[in-house]
MITI-860925 format. One line per 4 residues: number of its first residue (from 1); their letters; for each residue x, y, z of C-alpha. Coordinates in steps of 0.02 Angstrom, whole numbers, plus 50000, padded with zeros to 5 digits. Example, Ala and Ser with C-alpha at 12.3 -4.5 7.8 and 13.67 -1.06 7.14 Angstrom:
1) as) 50615/49775/50390  50684/49947/50357 $
This chain:
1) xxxx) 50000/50000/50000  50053/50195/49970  50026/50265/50163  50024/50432/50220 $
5) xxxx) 50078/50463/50372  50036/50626/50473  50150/50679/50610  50326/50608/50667 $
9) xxxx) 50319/50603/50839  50362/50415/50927  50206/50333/50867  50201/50420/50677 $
13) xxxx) 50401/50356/50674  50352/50196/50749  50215/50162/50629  50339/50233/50484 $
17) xxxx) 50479/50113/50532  50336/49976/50556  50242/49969/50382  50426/50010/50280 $
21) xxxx) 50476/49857/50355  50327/49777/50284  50361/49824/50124  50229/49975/50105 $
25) xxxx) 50264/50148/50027  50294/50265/50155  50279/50453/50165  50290/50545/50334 $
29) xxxx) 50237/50727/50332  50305/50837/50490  50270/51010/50488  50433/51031/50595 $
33) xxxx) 50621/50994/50595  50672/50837/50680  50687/50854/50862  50598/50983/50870 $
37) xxxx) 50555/51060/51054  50369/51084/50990  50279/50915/51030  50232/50781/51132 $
41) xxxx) 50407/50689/51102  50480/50814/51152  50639/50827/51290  50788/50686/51362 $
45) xxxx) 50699/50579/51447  50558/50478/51443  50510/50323/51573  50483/50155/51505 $
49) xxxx) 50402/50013/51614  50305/49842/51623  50207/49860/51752  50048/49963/51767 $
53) xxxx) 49910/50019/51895  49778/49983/51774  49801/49766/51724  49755/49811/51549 $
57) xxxx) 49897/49919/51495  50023/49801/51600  49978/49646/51493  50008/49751/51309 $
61) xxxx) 50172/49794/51396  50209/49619/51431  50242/49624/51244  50263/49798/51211 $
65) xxxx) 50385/49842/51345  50514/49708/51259  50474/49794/51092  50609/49922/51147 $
69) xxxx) 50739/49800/51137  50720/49746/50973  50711/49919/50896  50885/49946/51000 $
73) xxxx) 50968/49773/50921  50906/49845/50760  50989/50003/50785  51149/49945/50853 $
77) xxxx) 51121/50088/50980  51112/50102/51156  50939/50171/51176  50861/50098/51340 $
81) xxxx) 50930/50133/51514  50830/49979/51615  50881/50054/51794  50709/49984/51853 $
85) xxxx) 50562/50081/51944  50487/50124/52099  50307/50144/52149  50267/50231/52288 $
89) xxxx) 50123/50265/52384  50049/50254/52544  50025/50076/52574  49828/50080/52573 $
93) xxxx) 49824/50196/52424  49704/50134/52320  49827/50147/52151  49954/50056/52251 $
97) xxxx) 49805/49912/52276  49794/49920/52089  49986/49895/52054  49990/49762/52187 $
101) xxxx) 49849/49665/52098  49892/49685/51922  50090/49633/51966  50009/49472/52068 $
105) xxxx) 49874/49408/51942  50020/49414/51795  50153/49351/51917  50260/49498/51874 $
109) xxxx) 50424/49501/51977  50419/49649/52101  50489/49685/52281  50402/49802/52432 $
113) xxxx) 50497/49920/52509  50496/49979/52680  50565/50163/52738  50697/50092/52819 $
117) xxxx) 50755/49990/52644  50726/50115/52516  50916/50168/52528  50967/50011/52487 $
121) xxxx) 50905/50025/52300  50897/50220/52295  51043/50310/52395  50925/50463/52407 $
125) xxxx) 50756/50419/52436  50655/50436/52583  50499/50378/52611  50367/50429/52735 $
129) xxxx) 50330/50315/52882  50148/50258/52808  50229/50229/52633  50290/50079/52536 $
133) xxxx) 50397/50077/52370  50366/49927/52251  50513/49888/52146  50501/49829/51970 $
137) xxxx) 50651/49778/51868  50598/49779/51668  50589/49976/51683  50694/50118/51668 $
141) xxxx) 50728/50264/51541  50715/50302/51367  50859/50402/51284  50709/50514/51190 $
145) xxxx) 50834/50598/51048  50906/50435/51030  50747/50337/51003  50701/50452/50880 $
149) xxxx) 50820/50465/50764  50878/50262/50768  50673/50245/50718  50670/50361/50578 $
153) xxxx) 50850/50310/50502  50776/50127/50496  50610/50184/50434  50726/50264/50295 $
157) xxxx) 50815/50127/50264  50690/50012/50204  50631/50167/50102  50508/50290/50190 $
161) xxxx) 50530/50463/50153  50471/50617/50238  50421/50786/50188  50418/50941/50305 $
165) xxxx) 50247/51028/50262  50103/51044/50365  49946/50947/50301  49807/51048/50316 $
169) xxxx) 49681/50931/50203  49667/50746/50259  49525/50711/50157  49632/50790/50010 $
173) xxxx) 49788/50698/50069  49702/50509/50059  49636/50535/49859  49842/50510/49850 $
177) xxxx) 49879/50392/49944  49793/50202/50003  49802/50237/50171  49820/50396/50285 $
181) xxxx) 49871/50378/50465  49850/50539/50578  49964/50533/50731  49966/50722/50730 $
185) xxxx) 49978/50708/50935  49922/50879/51006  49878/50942/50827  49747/50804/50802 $
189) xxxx) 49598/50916/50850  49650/51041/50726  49595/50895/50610  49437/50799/50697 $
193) xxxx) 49326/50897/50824  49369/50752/50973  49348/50765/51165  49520/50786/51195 $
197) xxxx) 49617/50904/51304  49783/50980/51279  49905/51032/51422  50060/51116/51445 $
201) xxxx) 50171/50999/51547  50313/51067/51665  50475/50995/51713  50625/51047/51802 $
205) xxxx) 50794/50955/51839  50855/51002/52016  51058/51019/52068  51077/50867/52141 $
209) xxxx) 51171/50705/52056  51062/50545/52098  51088/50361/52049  50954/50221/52047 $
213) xxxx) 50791/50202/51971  50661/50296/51870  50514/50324/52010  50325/50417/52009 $
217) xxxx) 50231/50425/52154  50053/50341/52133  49967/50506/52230  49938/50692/52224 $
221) xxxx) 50014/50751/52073  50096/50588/52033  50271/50683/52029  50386/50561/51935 $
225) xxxx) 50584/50581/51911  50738/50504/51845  50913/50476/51885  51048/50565/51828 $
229) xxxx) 51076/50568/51638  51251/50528/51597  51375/50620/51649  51253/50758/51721 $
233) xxxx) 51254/50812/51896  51058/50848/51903  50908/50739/51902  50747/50769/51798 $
237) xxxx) 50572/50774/51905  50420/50804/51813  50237/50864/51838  50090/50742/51786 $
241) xxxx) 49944/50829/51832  49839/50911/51700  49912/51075/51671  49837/51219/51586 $
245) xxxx) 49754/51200/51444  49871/51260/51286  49860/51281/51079  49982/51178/51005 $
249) xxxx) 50026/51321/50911  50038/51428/51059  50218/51489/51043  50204/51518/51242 $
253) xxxx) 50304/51369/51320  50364/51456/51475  50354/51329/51639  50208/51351/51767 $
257) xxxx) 50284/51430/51917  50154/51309/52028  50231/51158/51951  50401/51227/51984 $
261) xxxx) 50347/51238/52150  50264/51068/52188  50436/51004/52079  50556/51080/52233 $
265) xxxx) 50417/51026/52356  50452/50855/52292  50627/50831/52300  50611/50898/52474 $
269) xxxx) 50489/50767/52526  50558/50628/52407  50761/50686/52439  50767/50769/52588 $
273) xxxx) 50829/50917/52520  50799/51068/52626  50819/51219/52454  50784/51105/52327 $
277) xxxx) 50874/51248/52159  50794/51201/51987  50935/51232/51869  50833/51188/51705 $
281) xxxx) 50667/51177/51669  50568/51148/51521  50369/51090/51456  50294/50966/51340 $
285) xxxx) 50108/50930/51277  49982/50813/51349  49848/50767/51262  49734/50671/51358 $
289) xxxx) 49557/50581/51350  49453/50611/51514  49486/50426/51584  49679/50422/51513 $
293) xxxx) 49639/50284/51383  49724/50296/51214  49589/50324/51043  49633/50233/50885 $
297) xxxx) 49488/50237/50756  49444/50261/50578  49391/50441/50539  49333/50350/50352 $
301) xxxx) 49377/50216/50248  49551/50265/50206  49612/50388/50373  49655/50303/50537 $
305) xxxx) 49669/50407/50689  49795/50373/50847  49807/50472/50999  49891/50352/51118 $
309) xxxx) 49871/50472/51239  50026/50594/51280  50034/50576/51481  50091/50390/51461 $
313) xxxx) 50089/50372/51288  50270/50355/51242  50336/50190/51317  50210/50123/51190 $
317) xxxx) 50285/50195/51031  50346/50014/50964  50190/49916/51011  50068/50066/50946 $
321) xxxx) 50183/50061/50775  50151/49883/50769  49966/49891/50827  49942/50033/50687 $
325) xxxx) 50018/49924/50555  49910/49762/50591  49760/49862/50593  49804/49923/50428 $
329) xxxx) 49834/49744/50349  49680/49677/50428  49780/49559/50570  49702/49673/50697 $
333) xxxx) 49515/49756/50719  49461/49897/50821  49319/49789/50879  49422/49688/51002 $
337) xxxx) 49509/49840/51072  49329/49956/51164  49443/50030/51261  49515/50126/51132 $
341) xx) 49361/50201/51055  49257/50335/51102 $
């Protein structure tokens, strides 16, 4: 098949690298440069995991989260940092319940950790005396720049090309091609009127080195954070929480000075550090259904729409080029997957 493919974040470069593969004709339109700070996929660092408070996206990353490794062999680069993860909560959260469960009825390997053990797998952490940290092992970090560009040079090797220009006319777009598949992330609304909110998502990386895993805390504002990048001597700690709405094309990327603030609050309570200093900060786009699910559907009978949803969306990016692919060829239908329709 000719395909069209509309955006080049992960899951447009995914599904690009995917269908080449395959053997299809591949065209990828981005209406920006490559690595651009603009989109979803945007930043260093991006957490990949197994395991999942909600069972249903912890058994497609029983497959999924192993996906990573093949696009890395394929790449001969090193892409994936697998430092592991920690979960914590208080220990009769009800998320925490959820994790528990869903790591249990797939017999996931995972260890509970006490406040006086934490330091043994994180030299910084501190936990509160009602909390627990559950430690998973097939986790860690995604080198984001890295990711990208191995995906697209293989996608180009087996002969997709890609176009810089903004596609303003989808309906236009498939009378050219077989197949058009809009992964526009953020910019999908500006195509299809869809219940879908977009959010301006703060980070900050604090002065202080740390070693050991990726962790998010399953409560509040589900704070999340990563060790130190290579060679860096500050850590990453982001913001989950919806923040404010945004336009995609809202120039305006300046970091919310409340999620600055609950960023230092949490490396006090997470790090003990008494003047937490944020010496870089940035934001990225969410774009987010109301319950969190991802949407994959057909708009008609040539134009399939993805938004795997931005606030967890990227540790899916092989699996949802995969998914996107089958569904394409007819291996997979939309019918069996009611979770990710409207």
């Amino acid at each position: 098949m000719k395909i069209a493919i509309v955006g080049a974040g992960i899951h447009g470069l995914s599904t690009a690298r995917e269908l080449s593969k395959r053997g299809h004709q591949v065209t990828v339109f981005e209406q920006h440069r490559p690595g651009n700070p603009f989109g979803s996929s945007f930043g260093r660092t991006r957490i990949v995991r197994q395991a999942y408070p909600d069972q249903f996206y912890t058994e497609i990353l029983l497959e999924g989260h192993a996906l990573w490794y093949d696009l890395e062999a394929e790449s001969g680069e090193k892409l994936i940092h697998e430092v592991g993860l920690l979960f914590v909560a208080p220990q009769d959260n009800e998320e925490m319940r959820h994790e528990l469960d869903a790591l249990d009825n797939l017999k996931l390997p995972h260890r509970i950790l006490t406040p006086g053990e934490i330091r043994e797998v994180h030299s910084h952490m501190v936990l509160g005396s009602d909390e627990i940290a559950v430690m998973t092992l097939s986790a860690g970090w995604a080198d984001v720049p890295a990711v990208l560009d191995a995906t697209r040079q293989i996608a180009e090797s087996h002969g997709a090309s890609f176009v810089q220009e903004r596609v303003v006319d989808l309906v236009g777009l498939g009378t050219r091609f077989d197949r058009v598949v809009l992964t526009a992330g953020a910019w999908i609304t500006k195509f299809i009127d869809l219940p879908l909110a977009t959010t301006l998502q703060t980070f900050g990386y604090i002065d202080q080195e740390m070693h050991g895993p990726v962790w998010i805390e399953g409560f509040g504002d589900h704070m999340y954070g990563f060790p130190s990048e290579p060679g860096a001597q500050n850590a990453k700690i982001g913001f989950h929480t919806a923040g404010p709405a945004t336009d995609p094309d809202d120039p305006d990327r300046n970091p919310q000075p409340d999620a600055l603030a609950a960023v230092c609050e949490a490396a006090r309570r997470r790090f003990g550090l008494a003047v937490p200093s944020v010496v870089e900060s940035g934001c990225c786009l969410y774009t987010t259904a109301a319950n969190e699910d991802f949407k994959v559907f057909w708009c008609d009978e040539r134009i399939l729409a993805a938004s795997p949803c931005s606030g967890h969306g990227f540790k899916f990016g092989p699996w949802m080029g995969r998914f996107l692919a089958d569904i394409l060829e007819g291996k997979e239908s939309l019918g069996d997957w009611p979770r990710f329709g409207f």
